[in-house]
Residue frames as a rotation matrix with the C-alpha (Angstrom) as fourth column:
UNK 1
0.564 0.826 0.000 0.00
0.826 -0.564 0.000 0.00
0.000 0.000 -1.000 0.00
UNK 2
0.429 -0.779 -0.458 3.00
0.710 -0.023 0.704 2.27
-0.559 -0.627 0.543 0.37
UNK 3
-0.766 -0.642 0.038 4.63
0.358 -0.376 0.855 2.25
-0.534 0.668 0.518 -2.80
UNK 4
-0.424 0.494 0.759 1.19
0.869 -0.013 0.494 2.84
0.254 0.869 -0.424 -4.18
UNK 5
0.874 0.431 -0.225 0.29
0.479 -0.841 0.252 5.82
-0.081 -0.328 -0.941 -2.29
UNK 6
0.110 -0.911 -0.398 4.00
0.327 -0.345 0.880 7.26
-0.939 -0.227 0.260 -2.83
UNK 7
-0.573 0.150 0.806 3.47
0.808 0.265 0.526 6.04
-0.135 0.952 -0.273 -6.88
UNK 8
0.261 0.926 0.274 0.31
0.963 -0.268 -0.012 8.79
0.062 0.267 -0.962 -6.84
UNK 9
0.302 -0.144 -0.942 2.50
0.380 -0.888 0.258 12.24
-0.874 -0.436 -0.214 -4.96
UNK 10
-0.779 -0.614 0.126 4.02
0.422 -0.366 0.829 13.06
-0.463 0.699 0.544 -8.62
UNK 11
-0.462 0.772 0.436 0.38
0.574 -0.114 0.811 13.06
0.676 0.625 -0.391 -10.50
UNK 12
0.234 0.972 0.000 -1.78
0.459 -0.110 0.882 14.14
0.857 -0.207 -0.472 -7.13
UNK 13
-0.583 -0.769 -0.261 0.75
0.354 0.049 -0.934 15.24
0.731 -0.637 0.244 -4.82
UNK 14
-0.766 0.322 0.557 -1.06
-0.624 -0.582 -0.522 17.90
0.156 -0.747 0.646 -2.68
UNK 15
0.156 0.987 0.048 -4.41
-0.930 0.130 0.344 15.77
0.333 -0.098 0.938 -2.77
UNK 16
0.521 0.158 -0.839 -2.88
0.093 0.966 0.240 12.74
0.848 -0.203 0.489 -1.57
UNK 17
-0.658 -0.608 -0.444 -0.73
0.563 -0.007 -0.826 14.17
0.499 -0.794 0.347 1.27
UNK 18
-0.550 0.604 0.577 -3.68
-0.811 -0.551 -0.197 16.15
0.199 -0.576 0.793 2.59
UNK 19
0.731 0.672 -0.119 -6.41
-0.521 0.663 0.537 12.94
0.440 -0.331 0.835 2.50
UNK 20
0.128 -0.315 -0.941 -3.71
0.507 0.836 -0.211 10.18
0.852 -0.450 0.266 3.50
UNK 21
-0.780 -0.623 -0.057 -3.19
0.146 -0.093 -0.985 12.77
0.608 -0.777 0.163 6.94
UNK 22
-0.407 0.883 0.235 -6.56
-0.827 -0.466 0.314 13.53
0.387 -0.066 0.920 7.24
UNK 23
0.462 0.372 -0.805 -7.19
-0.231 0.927 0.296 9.28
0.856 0.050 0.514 7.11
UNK 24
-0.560 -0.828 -0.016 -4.14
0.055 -0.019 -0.998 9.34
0.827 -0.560 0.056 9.69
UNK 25
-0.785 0.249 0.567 -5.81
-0.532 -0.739 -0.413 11.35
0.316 -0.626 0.713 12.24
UNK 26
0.174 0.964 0.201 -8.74
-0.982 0.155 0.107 8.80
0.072 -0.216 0.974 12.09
UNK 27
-0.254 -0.362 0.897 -6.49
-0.434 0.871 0.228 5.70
-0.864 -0.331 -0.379 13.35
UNK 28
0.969 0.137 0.204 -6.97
-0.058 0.934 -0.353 4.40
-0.239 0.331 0.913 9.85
UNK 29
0.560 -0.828 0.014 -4.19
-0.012 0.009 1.000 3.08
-0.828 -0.560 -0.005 9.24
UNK 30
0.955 -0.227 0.190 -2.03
0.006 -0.627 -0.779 5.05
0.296 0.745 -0.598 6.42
UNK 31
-0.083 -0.996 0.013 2.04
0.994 -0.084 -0.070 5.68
0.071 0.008 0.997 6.00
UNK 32
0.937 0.316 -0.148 1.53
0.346 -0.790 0.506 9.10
0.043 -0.525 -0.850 7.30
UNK 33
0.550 -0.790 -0.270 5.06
-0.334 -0.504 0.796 9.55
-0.765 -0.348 -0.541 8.51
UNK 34
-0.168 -0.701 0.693 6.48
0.635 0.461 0.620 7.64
-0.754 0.544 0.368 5.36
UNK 35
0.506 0.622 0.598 4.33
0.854 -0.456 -0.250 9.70
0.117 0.637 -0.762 3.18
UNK 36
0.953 -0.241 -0.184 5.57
-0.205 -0.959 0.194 13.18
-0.224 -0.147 -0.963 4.99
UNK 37
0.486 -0.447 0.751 8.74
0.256 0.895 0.367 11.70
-0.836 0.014 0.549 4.31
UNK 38
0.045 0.223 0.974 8.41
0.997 0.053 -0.058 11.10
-0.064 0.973 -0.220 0.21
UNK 39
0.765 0.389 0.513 7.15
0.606 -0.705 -0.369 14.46
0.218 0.593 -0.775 0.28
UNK 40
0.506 -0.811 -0.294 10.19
-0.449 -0.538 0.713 16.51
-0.737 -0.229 -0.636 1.92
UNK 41
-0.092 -0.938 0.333 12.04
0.226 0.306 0.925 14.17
-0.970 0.160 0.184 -0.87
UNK 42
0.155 0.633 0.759 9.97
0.951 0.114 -0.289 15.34
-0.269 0.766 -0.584 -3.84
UNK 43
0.933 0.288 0.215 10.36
0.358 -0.683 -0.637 18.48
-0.036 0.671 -0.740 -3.02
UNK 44
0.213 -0.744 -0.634 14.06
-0.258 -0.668 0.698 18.53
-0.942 0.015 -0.334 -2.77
UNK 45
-0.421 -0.480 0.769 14.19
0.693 0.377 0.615 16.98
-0.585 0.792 0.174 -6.02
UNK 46
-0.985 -0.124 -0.120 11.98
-0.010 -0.652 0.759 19.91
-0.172 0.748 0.641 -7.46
UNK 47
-0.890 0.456 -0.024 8.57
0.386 0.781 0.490 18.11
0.242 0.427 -0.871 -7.65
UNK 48
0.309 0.951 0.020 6.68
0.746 -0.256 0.615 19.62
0.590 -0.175 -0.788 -5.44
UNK 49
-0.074 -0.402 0.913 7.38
-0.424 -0.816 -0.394 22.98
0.903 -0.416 -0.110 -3.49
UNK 50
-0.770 -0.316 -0.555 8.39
0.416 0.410 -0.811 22.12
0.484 -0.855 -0.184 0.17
UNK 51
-0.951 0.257 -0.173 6.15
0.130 -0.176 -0.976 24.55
-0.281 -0.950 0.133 2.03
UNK 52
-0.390 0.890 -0.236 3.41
-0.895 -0.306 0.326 24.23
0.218 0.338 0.916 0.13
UNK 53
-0.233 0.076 -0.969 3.31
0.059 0.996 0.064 20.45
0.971 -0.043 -0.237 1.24
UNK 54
-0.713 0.142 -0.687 3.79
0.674 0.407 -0.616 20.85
0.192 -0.902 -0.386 4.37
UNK 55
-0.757 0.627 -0.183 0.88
-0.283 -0.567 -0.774 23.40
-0.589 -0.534 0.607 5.11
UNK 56
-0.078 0.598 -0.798 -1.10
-0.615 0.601 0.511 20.64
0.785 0.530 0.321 2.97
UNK 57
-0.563 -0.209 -0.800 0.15
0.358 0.811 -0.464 17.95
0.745 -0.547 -0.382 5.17
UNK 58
-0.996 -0.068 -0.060 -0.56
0.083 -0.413 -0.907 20.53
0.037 -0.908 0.417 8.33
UNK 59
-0.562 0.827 -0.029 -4.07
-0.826 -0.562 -0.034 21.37
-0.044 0.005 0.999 7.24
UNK 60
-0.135 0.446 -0.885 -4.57
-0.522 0.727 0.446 17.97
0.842 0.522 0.135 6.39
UNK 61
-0.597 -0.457 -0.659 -3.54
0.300 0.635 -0.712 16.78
0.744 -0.623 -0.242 9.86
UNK 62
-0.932 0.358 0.055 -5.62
-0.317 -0.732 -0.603 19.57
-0.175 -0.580 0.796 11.80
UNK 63
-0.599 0.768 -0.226 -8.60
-0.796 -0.540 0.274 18.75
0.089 0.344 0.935 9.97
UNK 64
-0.076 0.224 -0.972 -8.47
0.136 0.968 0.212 14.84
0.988 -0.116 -0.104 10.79
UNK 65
-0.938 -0.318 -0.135 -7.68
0.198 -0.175 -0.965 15.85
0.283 -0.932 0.227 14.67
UNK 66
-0.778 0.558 0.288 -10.53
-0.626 -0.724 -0.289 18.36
0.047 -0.405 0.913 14.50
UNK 67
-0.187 0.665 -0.723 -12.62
-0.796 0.329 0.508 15.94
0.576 0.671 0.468 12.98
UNK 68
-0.299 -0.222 -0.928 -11.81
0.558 0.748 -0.359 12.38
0.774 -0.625 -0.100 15.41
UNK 69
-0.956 -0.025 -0.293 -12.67
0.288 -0.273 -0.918 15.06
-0.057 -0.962 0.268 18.28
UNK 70
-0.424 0.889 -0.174 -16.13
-0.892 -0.443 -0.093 16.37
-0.159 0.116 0.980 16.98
UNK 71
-0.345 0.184 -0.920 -17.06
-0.215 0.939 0.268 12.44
0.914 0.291 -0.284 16.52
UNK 72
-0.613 -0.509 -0.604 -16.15
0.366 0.495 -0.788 11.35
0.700 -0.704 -0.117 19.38
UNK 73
-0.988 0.155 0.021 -17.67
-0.138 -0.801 -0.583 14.48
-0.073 -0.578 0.813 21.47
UNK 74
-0.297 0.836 -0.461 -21.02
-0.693 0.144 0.707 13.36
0.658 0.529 0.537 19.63
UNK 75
0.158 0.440 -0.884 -21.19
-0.271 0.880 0.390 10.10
0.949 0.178 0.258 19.77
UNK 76
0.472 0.422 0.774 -19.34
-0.780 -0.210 0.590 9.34
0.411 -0.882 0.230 23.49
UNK 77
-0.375 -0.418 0.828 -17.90
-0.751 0.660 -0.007 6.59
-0.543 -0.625 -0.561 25.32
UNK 78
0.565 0.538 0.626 -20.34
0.005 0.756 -0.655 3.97
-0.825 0.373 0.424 23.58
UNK 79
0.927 -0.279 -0.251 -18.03
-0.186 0.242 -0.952 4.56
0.326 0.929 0.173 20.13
UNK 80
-0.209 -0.961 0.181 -14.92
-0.956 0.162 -0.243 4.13
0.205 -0.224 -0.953 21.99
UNK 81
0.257 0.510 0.821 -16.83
-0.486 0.803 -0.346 0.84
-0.835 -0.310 0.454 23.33
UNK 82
0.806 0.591 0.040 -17.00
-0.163 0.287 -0.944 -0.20
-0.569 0.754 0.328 19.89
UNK 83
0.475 -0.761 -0.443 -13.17
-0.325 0.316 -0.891 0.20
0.818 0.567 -0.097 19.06
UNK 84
-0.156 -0.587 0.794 -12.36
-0.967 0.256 -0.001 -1.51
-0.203 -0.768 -0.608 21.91
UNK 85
0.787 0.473 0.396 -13.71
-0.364 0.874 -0.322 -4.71
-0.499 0.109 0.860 19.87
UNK 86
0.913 -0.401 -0.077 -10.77
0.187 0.578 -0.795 -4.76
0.363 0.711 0.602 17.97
UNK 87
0.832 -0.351 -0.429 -7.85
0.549 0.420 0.723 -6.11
-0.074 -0.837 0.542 19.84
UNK 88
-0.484 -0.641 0.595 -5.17
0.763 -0.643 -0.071 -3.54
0.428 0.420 0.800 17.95
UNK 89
-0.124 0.445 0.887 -7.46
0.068 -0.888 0.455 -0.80
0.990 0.116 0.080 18.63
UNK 90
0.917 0.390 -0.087 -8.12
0.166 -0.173 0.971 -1.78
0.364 -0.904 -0.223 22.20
UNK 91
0.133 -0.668 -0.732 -4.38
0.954 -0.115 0.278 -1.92
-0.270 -0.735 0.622 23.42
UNK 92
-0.423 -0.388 0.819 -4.07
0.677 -0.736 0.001 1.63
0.602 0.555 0.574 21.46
UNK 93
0.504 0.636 0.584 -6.81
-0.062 -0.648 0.759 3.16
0.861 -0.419 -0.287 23.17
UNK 94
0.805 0.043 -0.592 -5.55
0.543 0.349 0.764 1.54
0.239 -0.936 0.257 26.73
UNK 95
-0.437 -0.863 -0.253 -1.77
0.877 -0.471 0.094 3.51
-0.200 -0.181 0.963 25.96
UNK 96
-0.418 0.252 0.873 -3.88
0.267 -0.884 0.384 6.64
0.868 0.394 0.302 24.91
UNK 97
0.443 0.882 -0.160 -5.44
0.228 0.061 0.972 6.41
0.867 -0.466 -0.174 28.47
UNK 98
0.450 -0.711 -0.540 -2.67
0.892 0.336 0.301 5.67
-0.033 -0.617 0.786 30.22
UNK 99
-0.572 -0.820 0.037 -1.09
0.811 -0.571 -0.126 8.73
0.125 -0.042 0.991 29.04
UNK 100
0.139 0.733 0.666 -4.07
0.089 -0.679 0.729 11.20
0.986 -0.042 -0.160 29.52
UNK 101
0.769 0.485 -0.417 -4.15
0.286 0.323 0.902 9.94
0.572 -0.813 0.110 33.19
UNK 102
0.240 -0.388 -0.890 -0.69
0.866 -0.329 0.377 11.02
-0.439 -0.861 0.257 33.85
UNK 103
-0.830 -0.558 -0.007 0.25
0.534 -0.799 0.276 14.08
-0.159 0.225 0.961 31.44
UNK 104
0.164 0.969 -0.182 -3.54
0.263 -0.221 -0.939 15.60
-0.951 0.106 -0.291 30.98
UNK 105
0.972 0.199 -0.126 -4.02
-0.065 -0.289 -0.955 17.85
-0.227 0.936 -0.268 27.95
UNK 106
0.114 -0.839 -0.532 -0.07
-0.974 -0.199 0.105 17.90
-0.194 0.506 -0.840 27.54
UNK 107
-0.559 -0.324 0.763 -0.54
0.211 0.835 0.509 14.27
-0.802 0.446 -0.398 26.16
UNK 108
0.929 0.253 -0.271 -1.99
-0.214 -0.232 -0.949 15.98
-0.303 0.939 -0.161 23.14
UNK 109
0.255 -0.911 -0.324 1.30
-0.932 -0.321 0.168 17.62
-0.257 0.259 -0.931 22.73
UNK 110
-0.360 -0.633 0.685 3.06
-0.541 0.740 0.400 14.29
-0.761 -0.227 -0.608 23.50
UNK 111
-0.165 0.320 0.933 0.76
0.419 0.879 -0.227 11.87
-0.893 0.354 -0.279 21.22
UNK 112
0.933 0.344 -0.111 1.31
0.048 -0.422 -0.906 14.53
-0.358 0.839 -0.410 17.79
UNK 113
0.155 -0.983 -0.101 5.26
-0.983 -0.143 -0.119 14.68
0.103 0.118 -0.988 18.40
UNK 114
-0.320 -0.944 -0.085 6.79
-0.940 0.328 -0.099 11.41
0.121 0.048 -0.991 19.98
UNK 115
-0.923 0.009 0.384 4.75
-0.080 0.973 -0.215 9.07
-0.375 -0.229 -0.898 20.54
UNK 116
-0.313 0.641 -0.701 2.08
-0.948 -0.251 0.193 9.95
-0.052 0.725 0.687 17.39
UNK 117
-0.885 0.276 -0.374 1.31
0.140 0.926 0.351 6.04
0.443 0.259 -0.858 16.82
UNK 118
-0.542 0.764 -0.350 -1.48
0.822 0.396 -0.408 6.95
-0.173 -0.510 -0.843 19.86
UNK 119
-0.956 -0.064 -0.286 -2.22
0.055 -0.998 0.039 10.54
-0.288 0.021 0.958 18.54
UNK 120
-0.864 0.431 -0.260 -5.68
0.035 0.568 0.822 9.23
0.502 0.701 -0.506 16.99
UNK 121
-0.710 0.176 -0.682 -6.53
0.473 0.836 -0.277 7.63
0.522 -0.519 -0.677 20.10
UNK 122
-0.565 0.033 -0.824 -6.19
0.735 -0.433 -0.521 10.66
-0.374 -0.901 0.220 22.08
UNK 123
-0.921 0.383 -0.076 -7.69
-0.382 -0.842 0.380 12.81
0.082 0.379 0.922 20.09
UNK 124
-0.316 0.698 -0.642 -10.77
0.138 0.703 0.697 10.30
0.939 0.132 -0.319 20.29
UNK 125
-0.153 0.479 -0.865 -11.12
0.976 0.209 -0.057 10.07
0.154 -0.853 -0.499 24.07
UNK 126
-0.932 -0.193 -0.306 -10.51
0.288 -0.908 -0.304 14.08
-0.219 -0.372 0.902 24.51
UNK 127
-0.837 0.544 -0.059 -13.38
-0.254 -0.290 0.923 14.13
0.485 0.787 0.381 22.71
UNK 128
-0.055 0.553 -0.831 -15.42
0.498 0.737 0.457 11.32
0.865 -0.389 -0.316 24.34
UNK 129
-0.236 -0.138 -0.962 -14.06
0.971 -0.058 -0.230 12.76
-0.024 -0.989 0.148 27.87
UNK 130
0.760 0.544 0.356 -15.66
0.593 -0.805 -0.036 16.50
0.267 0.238 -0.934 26.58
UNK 131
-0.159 -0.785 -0.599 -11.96
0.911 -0.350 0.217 17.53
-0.380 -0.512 0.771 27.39
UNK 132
0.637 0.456 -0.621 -12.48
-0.007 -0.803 -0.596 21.53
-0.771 0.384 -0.508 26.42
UNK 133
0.725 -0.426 0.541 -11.77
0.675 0.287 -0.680 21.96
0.135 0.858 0.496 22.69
UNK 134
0.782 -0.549 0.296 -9.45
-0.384 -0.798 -0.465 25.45
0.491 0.249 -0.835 23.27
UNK 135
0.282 -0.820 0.499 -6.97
-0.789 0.098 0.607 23.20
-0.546 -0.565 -0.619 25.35
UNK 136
0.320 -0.138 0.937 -7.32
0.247 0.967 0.058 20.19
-0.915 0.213 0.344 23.26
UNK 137
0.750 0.126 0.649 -6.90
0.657 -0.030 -0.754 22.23
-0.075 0.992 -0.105 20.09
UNK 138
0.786 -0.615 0.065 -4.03
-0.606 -0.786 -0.122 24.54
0.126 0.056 -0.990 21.09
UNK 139
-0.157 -0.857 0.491 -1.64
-0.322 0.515 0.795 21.41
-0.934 -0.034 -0.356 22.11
UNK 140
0.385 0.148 0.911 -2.84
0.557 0.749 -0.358 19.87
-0.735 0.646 0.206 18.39
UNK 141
0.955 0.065 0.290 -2.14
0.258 -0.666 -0.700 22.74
0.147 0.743 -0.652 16.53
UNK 142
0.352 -0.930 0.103 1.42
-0.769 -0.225 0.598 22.81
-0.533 -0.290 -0.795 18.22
UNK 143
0.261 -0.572 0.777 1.93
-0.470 0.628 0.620 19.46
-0.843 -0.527 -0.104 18.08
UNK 144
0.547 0.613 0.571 0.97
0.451 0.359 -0.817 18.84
-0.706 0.704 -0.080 14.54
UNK 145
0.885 -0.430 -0.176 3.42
-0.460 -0.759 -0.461 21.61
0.065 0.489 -0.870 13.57
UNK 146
0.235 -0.814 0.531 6.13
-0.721 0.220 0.657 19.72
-0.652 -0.537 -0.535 15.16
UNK 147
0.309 -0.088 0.947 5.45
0.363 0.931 -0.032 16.54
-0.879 0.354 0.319 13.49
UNK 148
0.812 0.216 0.543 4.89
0.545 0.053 -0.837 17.97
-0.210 0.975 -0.075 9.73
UNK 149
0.722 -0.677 -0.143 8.21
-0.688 -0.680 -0.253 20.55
0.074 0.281 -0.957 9.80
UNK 150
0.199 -0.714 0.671 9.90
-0.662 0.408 0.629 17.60
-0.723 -0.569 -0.392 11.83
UNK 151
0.271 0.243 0.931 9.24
0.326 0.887 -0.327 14.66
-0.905 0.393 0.161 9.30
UNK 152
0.960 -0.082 0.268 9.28
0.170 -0.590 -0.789 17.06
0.222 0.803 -0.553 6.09
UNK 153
0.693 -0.709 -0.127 12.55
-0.720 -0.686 -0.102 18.22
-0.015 0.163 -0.987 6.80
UNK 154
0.099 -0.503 0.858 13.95
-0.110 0.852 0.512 14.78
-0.989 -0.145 0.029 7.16
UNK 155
0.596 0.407 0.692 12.67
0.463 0.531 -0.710 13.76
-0.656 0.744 0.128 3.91
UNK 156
0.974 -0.106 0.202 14.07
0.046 -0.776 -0.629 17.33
0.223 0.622 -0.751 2.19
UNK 157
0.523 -0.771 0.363 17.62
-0.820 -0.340 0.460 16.99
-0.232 -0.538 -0.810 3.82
UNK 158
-0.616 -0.449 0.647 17.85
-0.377 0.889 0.259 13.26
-0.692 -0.085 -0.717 3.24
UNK 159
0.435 0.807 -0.399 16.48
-0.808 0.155 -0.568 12.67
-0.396 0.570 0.720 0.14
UNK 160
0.131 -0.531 -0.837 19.49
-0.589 0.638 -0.497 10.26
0.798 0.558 -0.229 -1.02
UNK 161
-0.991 0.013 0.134 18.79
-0.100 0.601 -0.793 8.11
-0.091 -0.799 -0.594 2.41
UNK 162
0.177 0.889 -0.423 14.78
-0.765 0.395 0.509 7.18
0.619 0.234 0.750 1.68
UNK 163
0.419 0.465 -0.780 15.03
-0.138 0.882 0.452 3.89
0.897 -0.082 0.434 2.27
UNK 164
-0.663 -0.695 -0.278 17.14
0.315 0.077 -0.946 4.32
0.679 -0.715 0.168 5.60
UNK 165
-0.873 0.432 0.226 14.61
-0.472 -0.631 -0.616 6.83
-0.123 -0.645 0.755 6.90
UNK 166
0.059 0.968 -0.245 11.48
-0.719 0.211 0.662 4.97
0.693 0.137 0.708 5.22
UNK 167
-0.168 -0.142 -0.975 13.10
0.543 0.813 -0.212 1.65
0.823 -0.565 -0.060 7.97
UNK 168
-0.969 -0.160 -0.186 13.19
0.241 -0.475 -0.846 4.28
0.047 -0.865 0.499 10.93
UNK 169
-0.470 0.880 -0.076 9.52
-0.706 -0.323 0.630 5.22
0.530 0.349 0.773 9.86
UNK 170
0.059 0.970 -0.236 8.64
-0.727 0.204 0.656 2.27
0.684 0.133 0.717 10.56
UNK 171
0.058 0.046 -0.997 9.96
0.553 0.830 0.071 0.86
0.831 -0.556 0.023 13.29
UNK 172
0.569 0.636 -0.522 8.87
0.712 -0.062 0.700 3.75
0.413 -0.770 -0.487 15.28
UNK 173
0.039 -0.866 -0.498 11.83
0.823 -0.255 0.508 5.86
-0.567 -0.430 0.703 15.29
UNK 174
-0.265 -0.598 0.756 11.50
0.952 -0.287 0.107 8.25
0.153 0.748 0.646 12.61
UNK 175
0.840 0.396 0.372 10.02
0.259 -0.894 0.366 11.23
0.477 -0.211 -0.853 14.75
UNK 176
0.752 -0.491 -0.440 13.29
0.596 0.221 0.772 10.78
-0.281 -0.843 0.459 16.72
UNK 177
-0.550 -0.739 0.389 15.82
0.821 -0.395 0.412 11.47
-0.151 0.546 0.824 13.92
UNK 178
0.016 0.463 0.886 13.02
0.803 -0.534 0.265 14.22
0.596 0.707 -0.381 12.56
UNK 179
0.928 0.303 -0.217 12.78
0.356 -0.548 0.756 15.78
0.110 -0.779 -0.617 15.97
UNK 180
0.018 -0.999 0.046 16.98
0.667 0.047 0.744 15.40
-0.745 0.017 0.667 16.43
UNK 181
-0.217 -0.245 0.945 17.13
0.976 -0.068 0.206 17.48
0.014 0.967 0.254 13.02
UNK 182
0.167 0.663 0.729 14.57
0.625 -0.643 0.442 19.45
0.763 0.382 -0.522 13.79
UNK 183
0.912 0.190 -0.363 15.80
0.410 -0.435 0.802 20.91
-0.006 -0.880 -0.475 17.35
UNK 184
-0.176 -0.974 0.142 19.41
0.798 -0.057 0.600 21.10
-0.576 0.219 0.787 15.29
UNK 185
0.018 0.556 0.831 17.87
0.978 -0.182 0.100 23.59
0.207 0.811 -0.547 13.18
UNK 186
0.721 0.688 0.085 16.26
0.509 -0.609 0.609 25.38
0.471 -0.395 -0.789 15.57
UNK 187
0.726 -0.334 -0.601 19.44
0.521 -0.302 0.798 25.74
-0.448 -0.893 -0.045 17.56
UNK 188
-0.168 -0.849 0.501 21.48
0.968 -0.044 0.248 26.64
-0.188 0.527 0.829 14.60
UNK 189
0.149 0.577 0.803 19.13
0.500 -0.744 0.442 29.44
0.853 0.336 -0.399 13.86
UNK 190
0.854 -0.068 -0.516 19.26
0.499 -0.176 0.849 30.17
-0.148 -0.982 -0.117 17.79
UNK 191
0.245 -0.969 -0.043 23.06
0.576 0.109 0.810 30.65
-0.780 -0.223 0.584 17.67
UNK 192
-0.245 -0.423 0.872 23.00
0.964 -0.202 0.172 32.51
0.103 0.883 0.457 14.95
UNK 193
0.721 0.479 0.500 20.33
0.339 -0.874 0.349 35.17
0.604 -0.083 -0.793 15.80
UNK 194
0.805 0.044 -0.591 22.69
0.584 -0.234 0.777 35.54
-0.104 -0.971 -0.214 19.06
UNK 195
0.072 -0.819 0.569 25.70
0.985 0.147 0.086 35.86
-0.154 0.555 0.818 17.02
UNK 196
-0.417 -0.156 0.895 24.47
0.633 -0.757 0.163 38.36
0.652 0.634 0.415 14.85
UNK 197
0.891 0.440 -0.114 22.69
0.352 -0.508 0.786 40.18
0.288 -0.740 -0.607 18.13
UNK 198
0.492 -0.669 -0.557 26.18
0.641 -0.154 0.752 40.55
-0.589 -0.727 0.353 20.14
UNK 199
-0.188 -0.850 0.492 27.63
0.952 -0.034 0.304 41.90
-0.242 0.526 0.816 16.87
UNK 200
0.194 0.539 0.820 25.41
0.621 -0.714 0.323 44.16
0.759 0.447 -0.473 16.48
UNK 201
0.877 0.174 -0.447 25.90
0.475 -0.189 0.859 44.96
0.065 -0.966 -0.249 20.00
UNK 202
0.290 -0.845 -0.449 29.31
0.634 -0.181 0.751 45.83
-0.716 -0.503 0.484 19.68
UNK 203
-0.305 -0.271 0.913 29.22
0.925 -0.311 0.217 47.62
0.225 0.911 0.346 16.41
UNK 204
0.291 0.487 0.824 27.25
0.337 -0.858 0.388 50.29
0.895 0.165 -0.414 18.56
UNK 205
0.732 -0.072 -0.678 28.84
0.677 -0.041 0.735 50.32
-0.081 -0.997 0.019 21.79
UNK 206
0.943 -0.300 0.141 31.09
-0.264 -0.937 -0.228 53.29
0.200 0.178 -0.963 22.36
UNK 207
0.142 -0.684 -0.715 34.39
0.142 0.729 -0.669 52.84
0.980 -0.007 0.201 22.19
UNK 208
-0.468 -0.707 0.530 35.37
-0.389 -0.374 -0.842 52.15
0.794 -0.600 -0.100 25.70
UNK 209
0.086 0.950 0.301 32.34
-0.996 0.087 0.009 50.78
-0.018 -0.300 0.954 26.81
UNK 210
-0.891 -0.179 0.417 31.80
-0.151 0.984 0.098 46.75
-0.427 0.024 -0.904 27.24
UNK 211
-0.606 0.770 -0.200 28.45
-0.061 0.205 0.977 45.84
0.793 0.604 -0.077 25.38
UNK 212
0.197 0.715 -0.671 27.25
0.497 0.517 0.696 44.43
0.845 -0.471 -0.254 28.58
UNK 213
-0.378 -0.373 -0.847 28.51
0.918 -0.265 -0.293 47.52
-0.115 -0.889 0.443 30.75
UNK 214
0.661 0.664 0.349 25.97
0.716 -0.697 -0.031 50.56
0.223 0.270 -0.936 31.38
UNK 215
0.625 -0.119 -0.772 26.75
0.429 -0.773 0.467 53.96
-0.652 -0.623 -0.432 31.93
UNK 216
0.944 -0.266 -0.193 29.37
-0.328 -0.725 -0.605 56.42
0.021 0.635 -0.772 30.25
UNK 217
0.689 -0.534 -0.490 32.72
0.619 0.786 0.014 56.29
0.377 -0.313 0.872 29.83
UNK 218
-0.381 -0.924 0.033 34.79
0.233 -0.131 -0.964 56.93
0.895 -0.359 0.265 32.61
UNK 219
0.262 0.497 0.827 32.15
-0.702 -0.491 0.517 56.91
0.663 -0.716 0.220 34.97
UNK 220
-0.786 -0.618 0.006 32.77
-0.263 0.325 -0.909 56.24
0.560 -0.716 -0.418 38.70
UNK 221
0.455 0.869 -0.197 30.89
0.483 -0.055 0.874 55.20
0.748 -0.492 -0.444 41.32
């Protein structure tokens, strides 16, 4: 199912990376994270424009979230009842519990970033449990960002490692490296801004002055 939903991002790209996250979001069960993937490698080859994917992917992902929580919120405990018939679905739900019970709404956060396999789940009971939507929808809208920049940039950085990253995908690791990438990024960018801050800092300091020392120079106390 894979290579055929990969086989479609050249012809349908944007329309198949928005439904397959959308399907995501509703525990069926889709290459999501292989998929975001593909696409960060498409578009370093040119195929498709990077950030136009991911704020596909992103909208796609929001709109399955929103969507698993307005169900749920409906329908109640009795539909959670109902995937608890199927034995895959019941241990999912039971780790999606497990982590509500000790991190509350910050196991949104948690179940969109590192441990996304139950992100579905939770979005399902938050619902069911009438958790309010402004707390349940500000960690999704974080966490969701995390995932789709985190994954996407793997893909777009490491396009000539696929099949390395499509194995990490799937054995549950590949938010790790994406996340590892992504917080390298973030700090590189960090470290820079500071960089170019101090310089700036010292291009205007009088001479005599330390950057990080008030007052005039040659004052005393």
């Amino acid at each position: 199912m894979t290579e055929a939903i990969l086989a479609l991002i050249p012809t349908y790209g944007l329309w198949v990376i928005f439904l397959t996250l959308l399907l995501c979001s509703l525990a069926i069960p889709l290459p999501g994270s292989m998929l975001m993937i593909a696409a960060g490698s498409f578009a370093s080859s040119g195929d498709i424009d990077l950030y136009l994917a991911m704020s596909v992917a992103y909208a796609g992902y929001i709109a399955g979230d929103q969507t698993a929580y307005r169900i749920a919120y409906a329908a109640g405990p009795p539909l959670l009842s109902r995937f608890r018939k199927s034995n895959k679905a019941s241990v999912m739900i039971g780790r999606a519990e497990r982590l509500l019970e000790r991190r509350g709404v910050f196991a949104v956060l948690l179940s969109h970033t590192i441990v996304s396999p139950v992100g579905p789940w939770v979005s399902y009971l938050c619902g069911a449990a009438r958790m309010k939507w402004v707390y349940f929808s500000a960690a999704s809208l974080v966490g969701a960002a995390c995932w789709v920049a985190a994954y996407g940039l793997v893909g777009y950085y490491f396009a000539d490692r696929l099949a390395e990253l499509a194995q990490l995908a799937n054995d549950g690791m590949g938010f790790i490296a994406a996340f590892a990438v992504a917080g390298g990024a973030g700090w590189w960018l960090w470290a820079s801004w500071r960089r170019y801050r101090e310089r700036g800092l010292v291009e205007h300091t009088p001479e005599g002055l330390s950057p990080h020392e008030p007052g005039e120079k040659g004052q005393e106390l």
